[in-house]
PLY file of the C-alpha trace (Angstrom):
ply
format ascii 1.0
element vertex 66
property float x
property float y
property float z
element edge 65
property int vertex1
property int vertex2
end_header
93.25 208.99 82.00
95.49 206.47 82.20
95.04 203.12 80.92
94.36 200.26 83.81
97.10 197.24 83.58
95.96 194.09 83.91
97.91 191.68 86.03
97.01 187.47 86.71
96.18 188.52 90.18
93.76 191.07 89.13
92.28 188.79 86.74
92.15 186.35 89.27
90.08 188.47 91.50
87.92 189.39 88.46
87.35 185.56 87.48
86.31 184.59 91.67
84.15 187.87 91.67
82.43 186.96 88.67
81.97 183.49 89.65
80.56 184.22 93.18
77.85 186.28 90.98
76.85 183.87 89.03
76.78 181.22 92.03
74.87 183.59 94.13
72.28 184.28 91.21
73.49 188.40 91.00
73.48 188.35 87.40
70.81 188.49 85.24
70.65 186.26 82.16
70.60 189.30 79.93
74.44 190.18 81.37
75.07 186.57 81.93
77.15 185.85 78.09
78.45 189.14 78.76
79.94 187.61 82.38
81.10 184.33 80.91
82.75 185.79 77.82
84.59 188.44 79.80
85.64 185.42 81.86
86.74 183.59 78.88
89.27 186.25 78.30
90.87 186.78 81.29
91.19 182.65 81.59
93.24 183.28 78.62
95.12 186.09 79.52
96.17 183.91 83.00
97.03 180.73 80.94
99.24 183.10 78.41
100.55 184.93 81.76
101.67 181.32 83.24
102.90 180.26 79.63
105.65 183.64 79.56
106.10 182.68 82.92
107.12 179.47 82.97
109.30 180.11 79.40
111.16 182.95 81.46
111.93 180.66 84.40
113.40 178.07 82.39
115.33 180.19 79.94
116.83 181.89 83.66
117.63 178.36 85.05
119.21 177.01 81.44
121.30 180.71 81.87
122.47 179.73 85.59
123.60 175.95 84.23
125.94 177.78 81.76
0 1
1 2
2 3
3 4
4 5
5 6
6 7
7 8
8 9
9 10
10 11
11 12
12 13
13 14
14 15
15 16
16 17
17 18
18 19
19 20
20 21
21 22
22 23
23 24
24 25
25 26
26 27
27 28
28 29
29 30
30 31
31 32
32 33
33 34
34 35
35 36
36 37
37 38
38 39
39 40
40 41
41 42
42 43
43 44
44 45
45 46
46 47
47 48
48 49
49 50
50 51
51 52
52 53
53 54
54 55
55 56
56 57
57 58
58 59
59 60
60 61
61 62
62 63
63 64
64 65
């Protein structure tokens, strides 16, 4: 089976859907470290994802000045 890639905008989703269950009281507290951990990562994963992002942009604009 293949192997699912994760992009920021899927993350994204995953962080508001995760959010709106723990806003609307869906979780349980057993899941609930489970929930915020998972969310942990992908905030890290989006912040990394801007990071590359942002480093690629500005090495393409200092390769346009040239």
């Amino acid at each position: 089976m293949a192997k699912k890639v994760l992009t920021y905008k899927k993350a994204i989703d995953e962080i508001e859907n995760i959010l709106s269950e723990i806003e609307n009281n869906d979780i349980d507290i057993d899941t609930m470290s489970k929930k915020v951990s998972r969310v942990s990562e992908l905030l890290n994963f989006c912040k990394s994802k801007l990071t590359e992002t942002e480093e690629e942009v500005e090495r393409i604009f200092k390769e346009i000045d040239n």
